[in-house]
C-alpha positions as CSV (number, residue, x, y, z in Angstrom):
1,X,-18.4,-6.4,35.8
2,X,-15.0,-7.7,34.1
3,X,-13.3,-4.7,36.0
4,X,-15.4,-4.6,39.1
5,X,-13.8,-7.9,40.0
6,X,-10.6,-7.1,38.7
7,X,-10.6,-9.5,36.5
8,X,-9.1,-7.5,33.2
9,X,-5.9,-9.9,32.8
10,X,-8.2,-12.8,32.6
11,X,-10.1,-11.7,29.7
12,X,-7.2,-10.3,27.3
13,X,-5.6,-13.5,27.9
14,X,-8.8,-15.1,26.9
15,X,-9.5,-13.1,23.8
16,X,-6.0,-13.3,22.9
17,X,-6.4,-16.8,22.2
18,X,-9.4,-16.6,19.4
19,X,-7.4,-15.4,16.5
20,X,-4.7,-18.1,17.7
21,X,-7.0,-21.0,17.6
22,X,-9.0,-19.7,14.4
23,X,-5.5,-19.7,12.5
24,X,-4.8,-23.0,13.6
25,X,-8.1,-24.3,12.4
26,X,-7.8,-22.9,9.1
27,X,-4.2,-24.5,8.4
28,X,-5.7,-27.5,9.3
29,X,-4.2,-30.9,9.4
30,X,-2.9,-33.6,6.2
31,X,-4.0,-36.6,6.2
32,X,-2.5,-39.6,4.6
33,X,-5.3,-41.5,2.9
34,X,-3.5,-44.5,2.1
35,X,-2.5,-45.2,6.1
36,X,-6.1,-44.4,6.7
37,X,-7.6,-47.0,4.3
38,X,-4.7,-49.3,5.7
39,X,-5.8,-49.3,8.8
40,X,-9.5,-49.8,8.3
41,X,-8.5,-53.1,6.6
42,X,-6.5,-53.8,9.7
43,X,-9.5,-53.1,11.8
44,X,-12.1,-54.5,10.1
45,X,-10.7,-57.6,9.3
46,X,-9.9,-57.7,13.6
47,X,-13.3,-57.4,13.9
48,X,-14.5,-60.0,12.1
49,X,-12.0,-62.2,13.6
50,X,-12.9,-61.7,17.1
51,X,-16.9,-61.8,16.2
52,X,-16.1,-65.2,14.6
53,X,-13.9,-66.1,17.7
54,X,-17.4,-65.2,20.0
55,X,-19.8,-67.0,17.8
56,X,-18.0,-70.1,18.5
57,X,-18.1,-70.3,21.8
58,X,-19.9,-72.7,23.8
59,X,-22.2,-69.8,26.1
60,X,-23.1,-68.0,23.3
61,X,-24.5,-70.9,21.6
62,X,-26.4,-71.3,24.8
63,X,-27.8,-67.9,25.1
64,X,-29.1,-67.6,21.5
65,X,-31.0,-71.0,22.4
66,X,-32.6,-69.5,25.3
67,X,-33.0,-65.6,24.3
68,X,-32.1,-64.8,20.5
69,X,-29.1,-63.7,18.8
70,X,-26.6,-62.4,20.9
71,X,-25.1,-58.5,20.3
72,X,-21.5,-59.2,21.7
73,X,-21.5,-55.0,21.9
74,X,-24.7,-54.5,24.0
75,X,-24.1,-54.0,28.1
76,X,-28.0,-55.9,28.4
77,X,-26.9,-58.8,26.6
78,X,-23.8,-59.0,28.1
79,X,-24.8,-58.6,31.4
80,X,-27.6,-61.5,30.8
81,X,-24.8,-63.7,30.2
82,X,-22.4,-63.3,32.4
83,X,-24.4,-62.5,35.5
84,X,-27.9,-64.5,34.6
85,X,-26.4,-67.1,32.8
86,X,-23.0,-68.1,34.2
87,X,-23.7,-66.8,36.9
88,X,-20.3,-64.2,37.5
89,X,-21.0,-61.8,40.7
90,X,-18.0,-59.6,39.6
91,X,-20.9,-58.0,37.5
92,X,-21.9,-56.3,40.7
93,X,-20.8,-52.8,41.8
94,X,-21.2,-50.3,44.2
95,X,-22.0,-47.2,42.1
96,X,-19.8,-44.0,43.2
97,X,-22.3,-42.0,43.4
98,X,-25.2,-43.6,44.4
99,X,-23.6,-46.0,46.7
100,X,-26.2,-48.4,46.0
101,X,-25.6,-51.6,43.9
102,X,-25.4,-52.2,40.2
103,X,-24.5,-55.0,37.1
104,X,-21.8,-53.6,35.2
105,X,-19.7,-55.2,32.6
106,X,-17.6,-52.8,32.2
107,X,-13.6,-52.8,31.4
108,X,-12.7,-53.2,35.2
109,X,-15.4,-56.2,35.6
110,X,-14.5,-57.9,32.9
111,X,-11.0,-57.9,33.6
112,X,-11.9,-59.8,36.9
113,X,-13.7,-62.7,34.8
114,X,-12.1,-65.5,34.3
115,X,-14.0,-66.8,30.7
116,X,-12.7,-66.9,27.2
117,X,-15.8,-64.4,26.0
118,X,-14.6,-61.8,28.5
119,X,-11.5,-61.0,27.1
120,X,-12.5,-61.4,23.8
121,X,-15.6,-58.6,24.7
122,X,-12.6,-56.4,25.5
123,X,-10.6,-56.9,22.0
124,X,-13.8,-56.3,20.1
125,X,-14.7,-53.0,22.1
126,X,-11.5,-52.0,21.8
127,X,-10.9,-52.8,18.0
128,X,-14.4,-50.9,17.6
129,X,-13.8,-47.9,19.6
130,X,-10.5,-47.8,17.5
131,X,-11.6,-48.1,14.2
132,X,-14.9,-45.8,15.0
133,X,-13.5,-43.0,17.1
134,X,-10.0,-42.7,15.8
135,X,-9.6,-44.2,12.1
136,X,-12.9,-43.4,10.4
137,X,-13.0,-39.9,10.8
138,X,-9.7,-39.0,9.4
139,X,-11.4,-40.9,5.8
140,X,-11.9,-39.0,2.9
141,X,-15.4,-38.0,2.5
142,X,-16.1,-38.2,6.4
143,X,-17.6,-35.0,7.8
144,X,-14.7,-34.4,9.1
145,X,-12.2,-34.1,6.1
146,X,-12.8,-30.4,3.8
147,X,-13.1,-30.7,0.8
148,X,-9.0,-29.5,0.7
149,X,-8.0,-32.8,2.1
150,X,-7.7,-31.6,4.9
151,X,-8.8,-31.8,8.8
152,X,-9.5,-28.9,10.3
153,X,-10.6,-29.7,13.9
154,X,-12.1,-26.6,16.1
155,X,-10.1,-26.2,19.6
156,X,-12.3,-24.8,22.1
157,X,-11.1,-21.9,23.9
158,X,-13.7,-21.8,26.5
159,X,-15.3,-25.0,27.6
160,X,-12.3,-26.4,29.5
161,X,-13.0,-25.2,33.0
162,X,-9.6,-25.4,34.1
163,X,-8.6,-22.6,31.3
164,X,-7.5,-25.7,28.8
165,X,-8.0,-25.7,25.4
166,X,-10.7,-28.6,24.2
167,X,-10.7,-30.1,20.8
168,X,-13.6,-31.8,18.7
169,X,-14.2,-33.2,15.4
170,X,-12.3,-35.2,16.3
171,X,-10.6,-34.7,19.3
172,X,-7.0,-34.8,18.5
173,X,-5.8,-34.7,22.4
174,X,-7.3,-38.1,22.7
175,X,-5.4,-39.6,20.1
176,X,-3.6,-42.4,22.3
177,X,-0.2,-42.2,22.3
178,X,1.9,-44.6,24.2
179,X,0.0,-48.3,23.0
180,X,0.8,-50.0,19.6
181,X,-3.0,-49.3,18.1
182,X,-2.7,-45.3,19.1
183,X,1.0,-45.3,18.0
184,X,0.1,-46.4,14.5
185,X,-3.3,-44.2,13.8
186,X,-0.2,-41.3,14.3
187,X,1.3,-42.4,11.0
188,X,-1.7,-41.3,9.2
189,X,-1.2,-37.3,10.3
190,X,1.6,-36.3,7.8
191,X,3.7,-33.5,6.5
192,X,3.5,-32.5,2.9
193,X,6.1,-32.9,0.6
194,X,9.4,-31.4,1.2
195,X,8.7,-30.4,4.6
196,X,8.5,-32.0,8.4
197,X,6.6,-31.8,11.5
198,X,8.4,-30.1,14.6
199,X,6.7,-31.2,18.3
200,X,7.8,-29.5,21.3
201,X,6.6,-30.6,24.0
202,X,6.8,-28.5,27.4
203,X,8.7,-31.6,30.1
204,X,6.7,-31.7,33.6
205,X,5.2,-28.7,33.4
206,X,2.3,-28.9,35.9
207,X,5.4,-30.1,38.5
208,X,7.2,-27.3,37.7
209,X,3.9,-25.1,38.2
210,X,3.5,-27.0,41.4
211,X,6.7,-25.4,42.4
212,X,6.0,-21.9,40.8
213,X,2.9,-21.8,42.7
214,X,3.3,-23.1,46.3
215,X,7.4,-21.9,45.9
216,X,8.2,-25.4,48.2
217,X,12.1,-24.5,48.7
218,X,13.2,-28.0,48.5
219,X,11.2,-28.8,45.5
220,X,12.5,-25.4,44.0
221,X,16.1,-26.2,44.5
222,X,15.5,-30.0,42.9
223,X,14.2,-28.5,39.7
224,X,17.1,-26.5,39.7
225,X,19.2,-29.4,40.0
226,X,17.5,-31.3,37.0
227,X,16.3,-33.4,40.1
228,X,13.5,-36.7,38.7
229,X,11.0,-36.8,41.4
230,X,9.5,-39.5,39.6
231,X,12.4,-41.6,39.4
232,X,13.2,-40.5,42.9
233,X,10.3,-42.1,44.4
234,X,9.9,-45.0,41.8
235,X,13.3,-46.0,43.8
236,X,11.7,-45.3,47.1
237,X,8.5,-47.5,46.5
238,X,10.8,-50.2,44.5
239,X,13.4,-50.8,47.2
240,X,10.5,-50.6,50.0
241,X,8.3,-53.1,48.2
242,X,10.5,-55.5,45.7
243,X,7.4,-57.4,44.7
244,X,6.1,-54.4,43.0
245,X,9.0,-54.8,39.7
246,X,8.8,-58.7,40.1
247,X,11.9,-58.7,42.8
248,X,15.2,-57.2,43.7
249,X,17.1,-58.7,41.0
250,X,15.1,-55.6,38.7
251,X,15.8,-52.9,40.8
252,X,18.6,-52.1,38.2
253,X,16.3,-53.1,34.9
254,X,16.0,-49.8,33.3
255,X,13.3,-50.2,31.4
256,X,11.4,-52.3,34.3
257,X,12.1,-48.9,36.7
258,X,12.0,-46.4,33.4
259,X,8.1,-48.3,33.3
260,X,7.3,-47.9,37.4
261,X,8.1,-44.4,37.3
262,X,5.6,-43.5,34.6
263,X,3.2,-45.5,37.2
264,X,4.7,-43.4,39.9
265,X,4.2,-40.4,38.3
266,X,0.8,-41.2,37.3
267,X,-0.3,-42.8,40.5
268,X,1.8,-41.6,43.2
269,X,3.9,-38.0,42.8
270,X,1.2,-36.4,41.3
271,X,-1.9,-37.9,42.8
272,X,-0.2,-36.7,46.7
273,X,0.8,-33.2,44.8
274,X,-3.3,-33.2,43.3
275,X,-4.1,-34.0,47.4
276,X,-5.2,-37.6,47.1
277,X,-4.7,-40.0,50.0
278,X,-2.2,-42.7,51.0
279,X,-5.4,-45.5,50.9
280,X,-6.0,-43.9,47.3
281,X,-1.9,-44.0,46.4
282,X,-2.0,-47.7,47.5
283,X,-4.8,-49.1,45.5
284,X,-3.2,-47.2,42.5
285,X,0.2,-48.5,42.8
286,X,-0.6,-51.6,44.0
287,X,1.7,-51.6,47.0
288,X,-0.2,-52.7,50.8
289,X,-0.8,-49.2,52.7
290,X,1.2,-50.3,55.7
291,X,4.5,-50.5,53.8
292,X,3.5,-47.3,52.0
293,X,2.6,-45.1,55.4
294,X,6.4,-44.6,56.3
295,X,6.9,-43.3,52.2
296,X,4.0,-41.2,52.5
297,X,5.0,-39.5,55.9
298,X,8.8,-38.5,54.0
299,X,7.2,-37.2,51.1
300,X,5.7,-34.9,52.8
301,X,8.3,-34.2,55.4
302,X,10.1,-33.3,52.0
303,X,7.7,-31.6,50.6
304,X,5.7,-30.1,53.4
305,X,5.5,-26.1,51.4
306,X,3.0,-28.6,49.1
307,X,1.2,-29.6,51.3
308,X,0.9,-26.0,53.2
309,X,0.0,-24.4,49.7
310,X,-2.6,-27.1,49.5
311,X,-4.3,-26.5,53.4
312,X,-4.5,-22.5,52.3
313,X,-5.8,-23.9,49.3
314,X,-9.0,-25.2,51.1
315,X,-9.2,-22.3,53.1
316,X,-9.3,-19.8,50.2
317,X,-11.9,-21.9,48.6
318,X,-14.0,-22.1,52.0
319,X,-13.9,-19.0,52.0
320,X,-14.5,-17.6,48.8
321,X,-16.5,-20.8,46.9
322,X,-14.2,-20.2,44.2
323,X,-9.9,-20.7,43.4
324,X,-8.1,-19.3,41.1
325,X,-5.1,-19.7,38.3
326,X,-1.9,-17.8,38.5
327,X,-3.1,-15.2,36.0
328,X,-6.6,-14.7,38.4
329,X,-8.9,-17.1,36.2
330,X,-11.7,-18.5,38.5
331,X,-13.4,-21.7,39.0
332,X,-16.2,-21.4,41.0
333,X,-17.6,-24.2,43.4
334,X,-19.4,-26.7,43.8
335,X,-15.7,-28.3,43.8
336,X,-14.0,-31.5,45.2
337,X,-11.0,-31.8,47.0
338,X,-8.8,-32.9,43.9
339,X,-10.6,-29.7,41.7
340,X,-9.4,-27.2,44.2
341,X,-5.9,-28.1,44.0
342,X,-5.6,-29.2,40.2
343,X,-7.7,-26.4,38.9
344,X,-4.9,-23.8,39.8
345,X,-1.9,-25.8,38.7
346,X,-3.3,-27.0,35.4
347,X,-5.0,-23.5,34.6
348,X,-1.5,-22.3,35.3
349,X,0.3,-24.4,33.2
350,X,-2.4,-23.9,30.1
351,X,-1.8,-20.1,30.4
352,X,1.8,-21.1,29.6
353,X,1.4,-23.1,27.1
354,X,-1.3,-20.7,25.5
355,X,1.1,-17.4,26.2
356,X,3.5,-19.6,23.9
357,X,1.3,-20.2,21.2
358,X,-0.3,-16.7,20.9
359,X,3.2,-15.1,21.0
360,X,4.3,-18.0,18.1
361,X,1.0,-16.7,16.0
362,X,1.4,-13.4,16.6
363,X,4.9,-13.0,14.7
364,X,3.3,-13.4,11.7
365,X,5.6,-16.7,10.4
366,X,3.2,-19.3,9.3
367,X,6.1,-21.8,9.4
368,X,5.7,-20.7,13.6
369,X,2.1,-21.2,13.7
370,X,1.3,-24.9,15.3
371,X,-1.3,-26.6,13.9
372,X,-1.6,-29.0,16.9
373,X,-2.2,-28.1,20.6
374,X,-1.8,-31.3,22.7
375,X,-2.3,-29.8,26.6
376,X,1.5,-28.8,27.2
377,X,2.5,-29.9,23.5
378,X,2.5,-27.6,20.5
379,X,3.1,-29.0,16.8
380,X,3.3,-27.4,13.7
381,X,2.8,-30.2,10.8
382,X,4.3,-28.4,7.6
383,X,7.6,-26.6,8.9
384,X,10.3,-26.5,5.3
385,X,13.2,-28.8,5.8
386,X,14.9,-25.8,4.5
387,X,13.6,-23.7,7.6
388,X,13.8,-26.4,10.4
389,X,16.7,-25.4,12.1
390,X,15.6,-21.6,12.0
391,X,11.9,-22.7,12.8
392,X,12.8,-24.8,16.0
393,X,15.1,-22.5,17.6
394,X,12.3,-19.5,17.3
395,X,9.7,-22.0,18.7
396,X,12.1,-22.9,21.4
397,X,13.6,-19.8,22.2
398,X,9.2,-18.4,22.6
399,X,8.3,-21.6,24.6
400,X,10.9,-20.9,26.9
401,X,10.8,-17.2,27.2
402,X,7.3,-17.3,30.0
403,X,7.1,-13.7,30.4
404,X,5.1,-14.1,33.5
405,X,6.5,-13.3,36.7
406,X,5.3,-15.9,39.0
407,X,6.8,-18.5,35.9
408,X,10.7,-17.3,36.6
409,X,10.8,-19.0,39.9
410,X,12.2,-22.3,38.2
411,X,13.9,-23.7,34.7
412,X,11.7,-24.3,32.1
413,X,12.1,-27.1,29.9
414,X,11.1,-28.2,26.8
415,X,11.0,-31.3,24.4
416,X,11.6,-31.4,20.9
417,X,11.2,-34.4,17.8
418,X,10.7,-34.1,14.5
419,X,9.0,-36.6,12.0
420,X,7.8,-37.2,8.5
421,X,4.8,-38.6,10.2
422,X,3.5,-38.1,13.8
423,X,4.1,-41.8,14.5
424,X,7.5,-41.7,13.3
425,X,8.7,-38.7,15.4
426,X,13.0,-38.8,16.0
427,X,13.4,-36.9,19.7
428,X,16.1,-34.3,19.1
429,X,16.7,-33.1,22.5
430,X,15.6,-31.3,26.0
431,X,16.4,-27.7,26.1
432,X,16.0,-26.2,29.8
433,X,15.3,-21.8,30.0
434,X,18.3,-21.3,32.4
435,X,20.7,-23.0,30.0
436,X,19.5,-21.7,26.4
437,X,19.2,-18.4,28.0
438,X,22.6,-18.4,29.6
439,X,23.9,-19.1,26.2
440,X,22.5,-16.6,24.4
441,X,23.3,-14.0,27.2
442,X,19.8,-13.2,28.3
């Protein structure tokens, strides 16, 4: 059946990935006990604080009266509070799906309620998803620690149905990485003694798959040209709509625009590139559609071979109730919009990253096998000090070298840090395929 459909490519480069993934798990991942125990402390003594900070409060007090003690985790109780009790209609929704209405007190309701017990619901979720999901299985004797010491997670090589690799126990992709509390559970993944871990991180790769796909001549040329899309437009939206970085006078703040165009990547370039709409856009980047419309009819004026790519896109899927990657991996309907043009550009991407992983395995170097696959980042935890320069300029030099054809249409790019600990990570620089390649006379 595999090569009735022509579809030999797609499981090689499939099966190629076990004996990648199996080596990883087996390496597995140090843990630094002491952080760990540190940080259960932290949490738990949170915990109590806020659950003290609850019981205090005037409407609890109330509702034990009237119904019992009060669970300050438990949607029923909280929803017989804030919507019986005080009254608060924010606690009703629309439900996607159904369309019919709901009581939710969930994170979006609660951030509409104005009432001390609302915010502190939030800190004690969010302390106890922390603590629960994050900390606790990284502690010694947890199901998830071997006997070794170690964690030795299991990445899924075919549940993802974009062509990603998943990760459980725990899931190490969901680690958070960019607030405070995510930042610090990082310290407790370290390397052993005497060596370091090396990150490399592959920089806008679904864009540049965008372009490698869709072969938009404008959008080719900007990549070439080390052009920031996202900082491109985070100017657009910022100089059209002051009010959006708290008025003119930011429009030079770095960090103010450095932090819009993470928002405009998130919720503005990507989301039109993923085919979402310019009401959509709007309520994401909280600027009014009407001052948006003229932004949204230059972008694709700009970059109209996108949104070409995207209409043959539809038709291909209409047609065949199925779309697939660059290397001919299918997704098969039923599909929305946004999973018939994302499924092709992450699966793309993925079979990059994965290509670079297998090829990094497959020499044989344990000091090149990553222990870590983060989406587009691969990190090896226990690389010799002795061995890093040699180690990250052979990681680099595979990462780069895509040996697909339908990759070579623009640079890639890579990002690389290094770190005692995966908190503590020191960014070492970007190194772009045309340039390393140039210098090295390939």
């Amino acid at each position: 059946e595999i090569n009735r459909l022509g579809l030999e490519q797609v499981y090689d480069l499939s099966l190629r990935r076990v004996p990648t993934v199996v080596l990883s798990q087996m390496r597995g991942v140090p843990i630094d006990q002491g952080v760990v125990e540190e940080l259960l402390g932290k949490y738990d003594a949170r915990i109590r604080k806020v659950e003290k900070q609850i019981t205090a409060l005037d409407a609890i007090k109330k509702y034990e009266r009237l119904y019992g003690a009060y669970n300050p985790l438990s949607n029923q109780h909280a929803i017989k509070l804030f919507h019986e009790m005080l009254g608060y209609r924010e606690c009703e929704v629309i439900d996607k799906k159904s369309k019919k209405s709901r009581l939710s007190v969930d994170e979006l309701v609660l951030g509409k309620i104005d009432h001390p017990l609302a915010k502190l619901t939030l800190d004690l979720r969010g302390a106890t998803k922390m603590k629960s999901t994050y900390v606790e299985p990284l502690r010694g004797g947890a199901p998830t620690i071997y006997p070794d010491g170690l964690l030795h997670v299991n990445f899924n090589t075919m549940f993802a149905e974009t062509g990603r690799l998943s990760c459980n126990g725990p899931n190490l992709q969901n680690v958070p990485k960019r607030t405070e509390d995510g930042k610090e559970i990082r310290r407790a993944f370290v390397s052993p003694p005497g060596c370091v871990i090396l990150a490399i991180d592959y920089g806008q790769i679904e864009a540049r798959v965008i372009a490698m796909l869709t072969r938009d001549e404008r959008f080719c040329r900007a990549l070439h040209e080390r052009y920031d899309v996202h900082m491109e437009w985070a100017e657009r939206v910022a100089r059209a709509y002051p009010a959006r970085v708290g008025g003119r006078k930011f429009l030079t703040d770095k960090k103010v625009m450095k932090d819009l165009r993470t928002d405009i990547k998130n919720q503005w370039t990507f989301p039109l590139f993923f085919g979402a709409s310019l009401r959509t856009c709007s309520e994401y980047i909280g600027v009014p559609e009407n001052v948006l419309r003229p932004l949204y009819d230059e972008f694709w004026e700009q970059f109209s071979g996108v949104r070409d790519w995207q209409e043959r896109q539809m038709q291909f899927y209409r047609s065949h109730g199925y779309v697939e990657c660059a290397t001919d991996r299918r997704r098969h309907g039923p599909l929305t919009m946004n999973m018939i043009i994302n499924t092709p550009v992450q699966g793309s991407a993925a079979e990059i990253v994965m290509d670079a992983m297998c090829r990094m395995s497959e020499t044989g170097d344990p000091d090149l096998q990553p222990e870590i696959n983060v989406h587009d980042d691969l990190t090896s935890m226990r690389v010799p000090e002795g061995r890093v320069d040699d180690v990250a300029e052979k990681m680099i030099d595979k990462m780069l070298d895509v040996p697909f054809e339908w990759a070579r249409t623009v640079p890639i790019s890579v990002e690389m840090s290094v770190g005692k600990n995966w908190m503590q990570m020191r960014e070492v620089g970007t190194f772009s395929s045309d340039e390393w390649f140039r210098k090295r006379g390939k």
